[in-house]
C-alpha positions, 0 to 999 in steps of 0.5 A, spaced: 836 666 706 839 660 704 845 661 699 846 653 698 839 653 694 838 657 687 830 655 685 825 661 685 819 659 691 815 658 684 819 653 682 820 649 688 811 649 689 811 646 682 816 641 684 812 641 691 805 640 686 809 635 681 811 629 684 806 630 691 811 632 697 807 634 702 804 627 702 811 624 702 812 628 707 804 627 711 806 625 718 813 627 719 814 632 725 820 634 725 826 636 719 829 629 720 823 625 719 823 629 713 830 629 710 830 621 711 823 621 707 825 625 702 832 621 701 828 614 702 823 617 696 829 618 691 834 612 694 829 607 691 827 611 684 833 607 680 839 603 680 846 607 679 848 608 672 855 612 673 855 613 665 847 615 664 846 624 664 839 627 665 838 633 659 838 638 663 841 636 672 835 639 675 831 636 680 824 636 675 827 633 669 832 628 672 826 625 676 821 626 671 825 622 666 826 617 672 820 615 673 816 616 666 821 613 661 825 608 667 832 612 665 838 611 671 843 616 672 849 618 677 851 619 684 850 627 684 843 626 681 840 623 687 843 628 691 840 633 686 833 630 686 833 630 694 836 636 695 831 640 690 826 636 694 827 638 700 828 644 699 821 644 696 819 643 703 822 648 706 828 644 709 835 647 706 839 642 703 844 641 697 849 636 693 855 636 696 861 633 692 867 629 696 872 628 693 879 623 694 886 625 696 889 622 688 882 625 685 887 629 679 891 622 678 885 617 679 884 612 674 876 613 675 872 613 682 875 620 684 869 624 687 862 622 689 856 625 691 852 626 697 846 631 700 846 635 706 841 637 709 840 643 714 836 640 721 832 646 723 830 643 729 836 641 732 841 647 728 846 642 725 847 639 718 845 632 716 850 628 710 845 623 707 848 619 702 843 618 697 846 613 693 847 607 697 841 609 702 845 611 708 845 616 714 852 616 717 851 617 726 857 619 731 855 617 737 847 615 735 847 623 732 847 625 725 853 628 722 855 632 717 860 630 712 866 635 715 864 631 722 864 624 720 871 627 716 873 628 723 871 621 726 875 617 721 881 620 720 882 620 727 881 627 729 876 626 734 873 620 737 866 616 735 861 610 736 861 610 728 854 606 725 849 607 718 843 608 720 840 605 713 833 607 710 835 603 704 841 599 704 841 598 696 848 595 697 846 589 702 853 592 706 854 593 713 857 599 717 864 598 717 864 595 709 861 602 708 865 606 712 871 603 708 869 605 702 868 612 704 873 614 708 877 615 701 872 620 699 873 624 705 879 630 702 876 635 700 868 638 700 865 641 695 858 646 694 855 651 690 853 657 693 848 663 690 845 670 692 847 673 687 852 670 682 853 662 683 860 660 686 863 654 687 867 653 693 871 648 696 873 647 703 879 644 704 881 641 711 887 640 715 892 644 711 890 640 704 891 640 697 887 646 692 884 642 687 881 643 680 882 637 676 879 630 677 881 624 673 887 627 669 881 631 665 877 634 668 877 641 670 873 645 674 873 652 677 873 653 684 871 661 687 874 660 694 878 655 697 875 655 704 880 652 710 874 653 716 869 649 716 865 655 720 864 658 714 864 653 709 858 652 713 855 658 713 848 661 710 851 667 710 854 669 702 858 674 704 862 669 710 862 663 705 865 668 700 869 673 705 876 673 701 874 671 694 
């Protein structure tokens, strides 16, 4: 069961049928080629607007409204749009939120959001990050976020580039490694199977936070320090504890 996705099987063939997957998807043959179409797809739909809401955050709706009536939308939108999208074929994915060491006093800019992906084929998850059209590699591989975590804050050793499938912000490797490497404090997901839960892994001995920008509250159901479980497909790991 993947945990990480709420959408019924209907609701992902309608959205499979809608906005023509499988032919996005025609020729790639592995999860890979189909996490970097899918994420290429939705990086080009529409240029950043940090202000700008869809009327409801589903994948249908906020892609709908992108491609009918030219709106523009978050950071977290392009992780939604991409995630839905793959997991309509059949590729586990979700929005993941990032979040920065001084997210509860941070004037502005205190999390962003990514997507990450479940490669199948090689058994490991995939950070995309939608927005700017980047893959983050360690040593030529993929990476998940927690992994490029590790990589930055020195923790383990890497050869660090982007593999670009759109470089919307014309940067280099380094310039993007920079700007994320503040982003890279605490994760958080929602996991389902039942009930929705937001969890929060917190590495390295971290703060539990529940509030960015001064302002703005969240509840987190879990607050997880192993990245093992926080990366699990089991509800009752991920929540074991809660």
């Amino acid at each position: 069961m993947n945990i990480w996705c709420k959408y019924t099987e209907e609701y992902l063939a309608s959205l499979c049928s809608e906005f023509g997957l499988d032919r996005l998807a025609k020729g790639c043959g592995c999860d890979r080629e189909r996490i970097y179409a899918v994420c290429k797809w939705v990086s080009q739909l529409w240029e950043h607007d940090g202000a700008s809401l869809p009327s409801k955050r589903r994948p249908d709706v906020i892609l709908r409204e992108v491609i009918s009536e030219g709106k523009r939308f978050r950071c977290v939108e392009y992780s939604i749009a991409a995630a839905g999208c793959l997991n309509a074929l059949g590729v586990p994915a979700r929005a993941l939120t990032l979040y920065t060491e001084d997210c509860e006093s941070r004037a502005e800019g205190a999390a962003h959001s990514v997507l990450e992906a479940y490669d199948r084929d090689r058994g490991c998850w995939i950070m995309a990050d939608v927005q700017f059209g980047a893959v983050p590699l360690a040593n030529g591989s993929t990476v998940s976020a927690y992994r490029l975590r590790q990589a930055l804050h020195g923790s383990s050793e890497a050869d660090l580039t982007v593999d670009w499938f759109n470089n919307r912000y014309t940067m280099d490797d380094s310039a993007y490694f920079d700007w994320i490497y503040a982003y890279l404090y605490n994760f958080s997901a929602v996991c389902f199977g039942g009930k929705a839960a937001r969890v929060m892994l917190v590495p390295d001995k971290g703060r539990e936070v529940s509030v960015v920008q001064n302002r703005v509250h969240f509840t987190i159901d879990r607050y997880i320090y192993d990245a093992e479980e926080f990366y699990s497909f089991d509800r009752n790991e991920v929540m074991r504890g809660g």
